[in-house]
DRENDO-1510 file (C-alpha; in Angstrom, 1 decimal, always signed):
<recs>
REC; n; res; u; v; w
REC; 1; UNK; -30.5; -63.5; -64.1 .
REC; 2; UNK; -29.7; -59.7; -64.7 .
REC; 3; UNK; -27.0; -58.4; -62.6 .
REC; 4; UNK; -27.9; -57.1; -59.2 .
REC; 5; UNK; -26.7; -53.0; -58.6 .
REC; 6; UNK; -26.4; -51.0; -55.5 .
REC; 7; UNK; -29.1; -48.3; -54.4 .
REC; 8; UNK; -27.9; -45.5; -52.4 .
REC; 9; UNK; -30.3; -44.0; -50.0 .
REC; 10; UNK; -29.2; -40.9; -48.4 .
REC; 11; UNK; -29.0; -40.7; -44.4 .
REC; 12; UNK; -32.3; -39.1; -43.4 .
REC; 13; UNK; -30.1; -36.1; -42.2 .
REC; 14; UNK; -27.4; -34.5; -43.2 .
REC; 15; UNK; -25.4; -31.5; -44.5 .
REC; 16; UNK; -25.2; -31.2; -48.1 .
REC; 17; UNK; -21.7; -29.6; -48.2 .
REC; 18; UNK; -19.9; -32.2; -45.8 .
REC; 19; UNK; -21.9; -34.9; -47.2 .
REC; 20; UNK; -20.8; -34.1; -51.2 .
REC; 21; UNK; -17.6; -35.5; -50.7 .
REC; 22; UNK; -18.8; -38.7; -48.8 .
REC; 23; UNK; -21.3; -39.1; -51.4 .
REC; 24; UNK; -18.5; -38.8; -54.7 .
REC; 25; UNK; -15.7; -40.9; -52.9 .
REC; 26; UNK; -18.9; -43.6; -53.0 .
REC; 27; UNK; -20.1; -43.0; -56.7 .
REC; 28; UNK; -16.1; -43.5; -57.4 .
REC; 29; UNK; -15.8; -46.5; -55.5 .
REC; 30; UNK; -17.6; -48.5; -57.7 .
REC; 31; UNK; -20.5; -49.1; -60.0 .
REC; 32; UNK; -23.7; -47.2; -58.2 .
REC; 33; UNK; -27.2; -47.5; -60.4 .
REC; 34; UNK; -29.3; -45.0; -58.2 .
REC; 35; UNK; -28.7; -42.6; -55.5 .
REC; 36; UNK; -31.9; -42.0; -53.3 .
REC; 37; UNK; -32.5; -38.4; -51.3 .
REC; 38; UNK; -34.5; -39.4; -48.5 .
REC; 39; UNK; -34.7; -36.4; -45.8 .
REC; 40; UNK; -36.7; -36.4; -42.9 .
REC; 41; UNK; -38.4; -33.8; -41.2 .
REC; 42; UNK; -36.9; -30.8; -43.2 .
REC; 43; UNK; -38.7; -28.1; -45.1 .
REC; 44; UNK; -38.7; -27.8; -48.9 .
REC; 45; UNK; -35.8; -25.3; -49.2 .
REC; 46; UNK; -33.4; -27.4; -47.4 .
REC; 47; UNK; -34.3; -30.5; -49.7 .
REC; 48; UNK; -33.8; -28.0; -52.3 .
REC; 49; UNK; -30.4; -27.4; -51.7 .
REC; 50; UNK; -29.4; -30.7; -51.0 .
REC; 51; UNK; -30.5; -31.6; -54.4 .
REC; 52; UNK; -28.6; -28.6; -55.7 .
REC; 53; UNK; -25.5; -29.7; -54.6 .
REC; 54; UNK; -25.5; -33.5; -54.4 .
REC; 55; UNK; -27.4; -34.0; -57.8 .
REC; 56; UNK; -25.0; -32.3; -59.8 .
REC; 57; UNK; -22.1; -35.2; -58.2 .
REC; 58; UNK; -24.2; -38.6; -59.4 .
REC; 59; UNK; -25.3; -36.8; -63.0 .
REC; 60; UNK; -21.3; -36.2; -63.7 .
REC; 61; UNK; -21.7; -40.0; -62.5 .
REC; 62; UNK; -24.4; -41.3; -64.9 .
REC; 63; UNK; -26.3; -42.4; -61.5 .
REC; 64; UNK; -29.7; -41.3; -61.4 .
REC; 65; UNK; -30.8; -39.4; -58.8 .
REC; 66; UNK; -33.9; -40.1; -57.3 .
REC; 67; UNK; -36.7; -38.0; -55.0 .
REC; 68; UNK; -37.9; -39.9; -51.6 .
REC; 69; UNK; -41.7; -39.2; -51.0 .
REC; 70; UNK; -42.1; -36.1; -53.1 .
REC; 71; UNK; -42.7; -36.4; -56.9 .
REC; 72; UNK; -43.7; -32.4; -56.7 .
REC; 73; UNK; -40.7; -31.8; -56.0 .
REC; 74; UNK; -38.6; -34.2; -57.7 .
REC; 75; UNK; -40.2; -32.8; -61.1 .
REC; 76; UNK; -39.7; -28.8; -60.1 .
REC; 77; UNK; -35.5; -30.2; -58.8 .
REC; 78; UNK; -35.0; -31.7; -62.1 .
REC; 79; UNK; -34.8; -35.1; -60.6 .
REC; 80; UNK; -34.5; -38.5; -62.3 .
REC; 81; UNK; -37.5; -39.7; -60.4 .
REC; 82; UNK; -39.2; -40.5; -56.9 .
REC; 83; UNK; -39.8; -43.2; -54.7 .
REC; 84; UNK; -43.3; -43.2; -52.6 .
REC; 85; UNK; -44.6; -46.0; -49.7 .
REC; 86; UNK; -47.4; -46.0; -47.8 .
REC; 87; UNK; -47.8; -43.2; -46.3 .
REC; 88; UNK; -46.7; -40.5; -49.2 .
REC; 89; UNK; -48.5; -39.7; -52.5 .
REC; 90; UNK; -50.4; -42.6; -53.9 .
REC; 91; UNK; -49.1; -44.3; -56.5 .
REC; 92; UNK; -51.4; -42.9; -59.9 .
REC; 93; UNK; -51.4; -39.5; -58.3 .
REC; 94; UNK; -47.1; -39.8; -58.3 .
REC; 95; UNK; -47.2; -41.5; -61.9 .
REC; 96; UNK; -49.8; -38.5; -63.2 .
REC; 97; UNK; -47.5; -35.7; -61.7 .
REC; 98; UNK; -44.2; -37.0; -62.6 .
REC; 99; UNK; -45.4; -37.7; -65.9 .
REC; 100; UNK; -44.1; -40.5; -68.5 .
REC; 101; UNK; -40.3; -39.5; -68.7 .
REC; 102; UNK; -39.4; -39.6; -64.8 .
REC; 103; UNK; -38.8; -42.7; -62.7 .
REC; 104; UNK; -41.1; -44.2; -60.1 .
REC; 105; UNK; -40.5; -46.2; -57.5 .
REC; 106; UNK; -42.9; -47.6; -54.7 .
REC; 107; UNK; -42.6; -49.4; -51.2 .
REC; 108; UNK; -44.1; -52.6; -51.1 .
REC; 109; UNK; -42.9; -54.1; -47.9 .
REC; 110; UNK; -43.9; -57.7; -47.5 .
REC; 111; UNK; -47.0; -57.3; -50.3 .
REC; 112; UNK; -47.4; -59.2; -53.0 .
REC; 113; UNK; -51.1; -57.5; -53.9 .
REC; 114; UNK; -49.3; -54.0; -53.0 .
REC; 115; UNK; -46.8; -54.7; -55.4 .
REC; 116; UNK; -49.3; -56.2; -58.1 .
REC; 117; UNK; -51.5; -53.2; -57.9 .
REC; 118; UNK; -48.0; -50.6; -57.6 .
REC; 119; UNK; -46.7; -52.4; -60.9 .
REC; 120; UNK; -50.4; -52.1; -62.8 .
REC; 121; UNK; -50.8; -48.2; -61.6 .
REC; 122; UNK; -47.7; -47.1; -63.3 .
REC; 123; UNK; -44.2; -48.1; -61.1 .
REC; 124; UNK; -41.2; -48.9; -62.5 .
REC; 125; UNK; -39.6; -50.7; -59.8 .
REC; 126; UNK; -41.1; -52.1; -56.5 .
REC; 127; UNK; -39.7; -52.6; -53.1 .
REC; 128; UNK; -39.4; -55.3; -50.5 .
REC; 129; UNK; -38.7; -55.1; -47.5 .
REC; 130; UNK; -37.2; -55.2; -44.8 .
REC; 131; UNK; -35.0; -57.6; -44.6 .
REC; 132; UNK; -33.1; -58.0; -41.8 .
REC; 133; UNK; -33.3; -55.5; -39.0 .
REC; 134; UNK; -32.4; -52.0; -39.9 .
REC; 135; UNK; -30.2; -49.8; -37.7 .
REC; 136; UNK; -31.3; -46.8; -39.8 .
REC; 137; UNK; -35.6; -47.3; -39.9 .
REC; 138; UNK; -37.2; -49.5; -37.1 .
REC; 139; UNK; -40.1; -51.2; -39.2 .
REC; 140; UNK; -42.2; -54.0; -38.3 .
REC; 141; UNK; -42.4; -55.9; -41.7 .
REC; 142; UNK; -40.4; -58.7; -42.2 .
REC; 143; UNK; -40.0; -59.6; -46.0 .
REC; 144; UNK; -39.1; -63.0; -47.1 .
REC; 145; UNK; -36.9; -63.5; -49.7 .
REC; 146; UNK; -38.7; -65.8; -51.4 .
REC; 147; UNK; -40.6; -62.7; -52.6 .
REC; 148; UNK; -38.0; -61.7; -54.7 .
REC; 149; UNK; -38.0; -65.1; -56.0 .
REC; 150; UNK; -41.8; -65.0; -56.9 .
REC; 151; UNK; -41.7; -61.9; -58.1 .
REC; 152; UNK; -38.6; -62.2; -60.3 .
REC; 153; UNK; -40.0; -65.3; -62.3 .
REC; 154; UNK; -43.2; -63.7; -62.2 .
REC; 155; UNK; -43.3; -60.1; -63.6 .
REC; 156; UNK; -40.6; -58.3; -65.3 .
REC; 157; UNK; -40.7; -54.9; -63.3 .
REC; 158; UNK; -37.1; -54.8; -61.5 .
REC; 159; UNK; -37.5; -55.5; -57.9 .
REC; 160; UNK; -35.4; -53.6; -55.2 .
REC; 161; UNK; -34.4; -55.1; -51.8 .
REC; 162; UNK; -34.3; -52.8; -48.5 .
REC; 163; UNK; -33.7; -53.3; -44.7 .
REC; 164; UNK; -30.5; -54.1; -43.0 .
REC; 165; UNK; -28.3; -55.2; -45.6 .
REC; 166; UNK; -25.0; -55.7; -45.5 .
REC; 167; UNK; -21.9; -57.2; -47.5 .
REC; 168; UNK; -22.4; -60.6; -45.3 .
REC; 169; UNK; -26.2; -60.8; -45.1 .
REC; 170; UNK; -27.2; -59.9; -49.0 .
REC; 171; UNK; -26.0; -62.8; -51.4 .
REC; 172; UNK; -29.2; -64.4; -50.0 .
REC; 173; UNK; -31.3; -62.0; -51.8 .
REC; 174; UNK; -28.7; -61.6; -54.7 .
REC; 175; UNK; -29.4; -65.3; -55.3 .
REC; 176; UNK; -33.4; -64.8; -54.2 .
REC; 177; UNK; -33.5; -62.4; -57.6 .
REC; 178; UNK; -33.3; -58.7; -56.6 .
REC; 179; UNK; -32.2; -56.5; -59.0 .
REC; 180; UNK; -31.3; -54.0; -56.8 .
REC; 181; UNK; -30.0; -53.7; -53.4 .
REC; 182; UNK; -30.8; -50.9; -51.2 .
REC; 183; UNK; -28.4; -49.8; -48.2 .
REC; 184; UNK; -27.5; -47.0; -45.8 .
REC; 185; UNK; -26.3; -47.7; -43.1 .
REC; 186; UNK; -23.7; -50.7; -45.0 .
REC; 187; UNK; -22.2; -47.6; -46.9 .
REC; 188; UNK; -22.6; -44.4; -44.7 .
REC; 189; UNK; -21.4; -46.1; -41.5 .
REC; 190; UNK; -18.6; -48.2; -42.8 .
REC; 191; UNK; -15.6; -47.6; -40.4 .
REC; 192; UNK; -13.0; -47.0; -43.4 .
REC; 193; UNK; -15.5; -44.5; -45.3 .
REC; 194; UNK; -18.8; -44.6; -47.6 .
REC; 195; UNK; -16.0; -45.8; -50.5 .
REC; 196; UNK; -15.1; -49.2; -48.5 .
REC; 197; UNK; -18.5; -49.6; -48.1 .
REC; 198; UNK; -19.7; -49.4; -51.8 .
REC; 199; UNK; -16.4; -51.8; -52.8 .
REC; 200; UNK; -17.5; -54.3; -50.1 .
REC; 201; UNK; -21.3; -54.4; -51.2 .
REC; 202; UNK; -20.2; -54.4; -54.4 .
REC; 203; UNK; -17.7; -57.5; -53.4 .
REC; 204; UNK; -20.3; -59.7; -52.1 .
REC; 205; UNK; -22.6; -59.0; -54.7 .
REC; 206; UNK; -20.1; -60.3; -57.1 .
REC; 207; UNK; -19.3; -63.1; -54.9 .
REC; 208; UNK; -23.6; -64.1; -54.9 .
REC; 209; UNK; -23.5; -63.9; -58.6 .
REC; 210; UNK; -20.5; -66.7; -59.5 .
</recs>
């Protein structure tokens, strides 16, 4: 078993000046593979200028930085990729306009045929998900993590788990075969600072692993 990594995802709001320093005390904290920009409800010039600002912090970091539901704009930013679900670009139409170089990652949710199809149409990483409940994205699907299980024996695509995970909750799907672990809320809301939060994750992942 390949060693699991944390995946940053962005809260869906924020302000890209207070927010830099949140974001480089977490990157410093401890081994991050892949921070995620995932604003809501914003127009293209304020996602813009987040990536201005924030991408510049995980490249001096060697973290990837990756585009949430818009590959146009994750190619025009100069960003490492972008992740799509269900309702964004489909997944050949993502993998024909970010091209061959530029990562792409796609929601699965509790789909095994979603995931098949996502893996054969050009992804580079799936998704499950989620979880557990999430405080930061109400969602109906409840992913078992015996997907991760399948999927890791199965197919060699790396396999990302999302939804309500936390330091306590996650050596379940550490053990289950995720390759990555998603969070937000386990980082961004942690009550001694987004750096406690990526040493804790980063703890308990450890912890799973032994």
């Amino acid at each position: 078993m390949t060693d699991c990594q944390l995946y940053l995802i962005t809260p869906e709001s924020l302000d890209p000046a207070t927010f830099a320093p949140r974001l480089a005390a977490a990157l410093d904290a401890g081994p991050v593979a892949a921070v995620q920009l995932r604003l809501k409800n914003v127009d293209d010039d304020t996602i813009r200028r987040a990536v201005d600002v924030l991408q510049p912090i995980t490249h001096a970091r060697d973290v990837a930085f990756i585009m949430n539901d818009r590959p146009d704009l994750a190619v025009s930013c100069g960003c490492d990729g972008a992740h799509v679900g269900m309702d964004d670009t489909d997944v050949a139409t993502a993998r024909r306009i970010l091209g061959d170089n530029l990562q792409l990652g796609v929601s699965c949710y509790d789909s095994r045929d979603m995931a098949l199809r996502a893996g054969e149409t050009g992804a580079d990483y799936v998704a499950f998900g989620a979880f557990f409940p999430s405080p930061s994205k109400e969602t109906e699907v409840r992913a078992d993590p015996a997907l991760l299980t399948w999927w890791s024996s199965m197919i060699e695509l790396p396999v990302v788990a999302i939804g309500g995970i936390t330091p306590d909750n996650c050596g379940t799907l550490v053990r289950a075969g995720a390759d990555f672990l998603s969070v937000i809320s386990a980082v961004w809301s942690h009550p001694d600072g987004p750096g406690a939060g990526v040493k804790a994750m980063n703890a308990a992942i450890a912890a799973a692993e032994e």
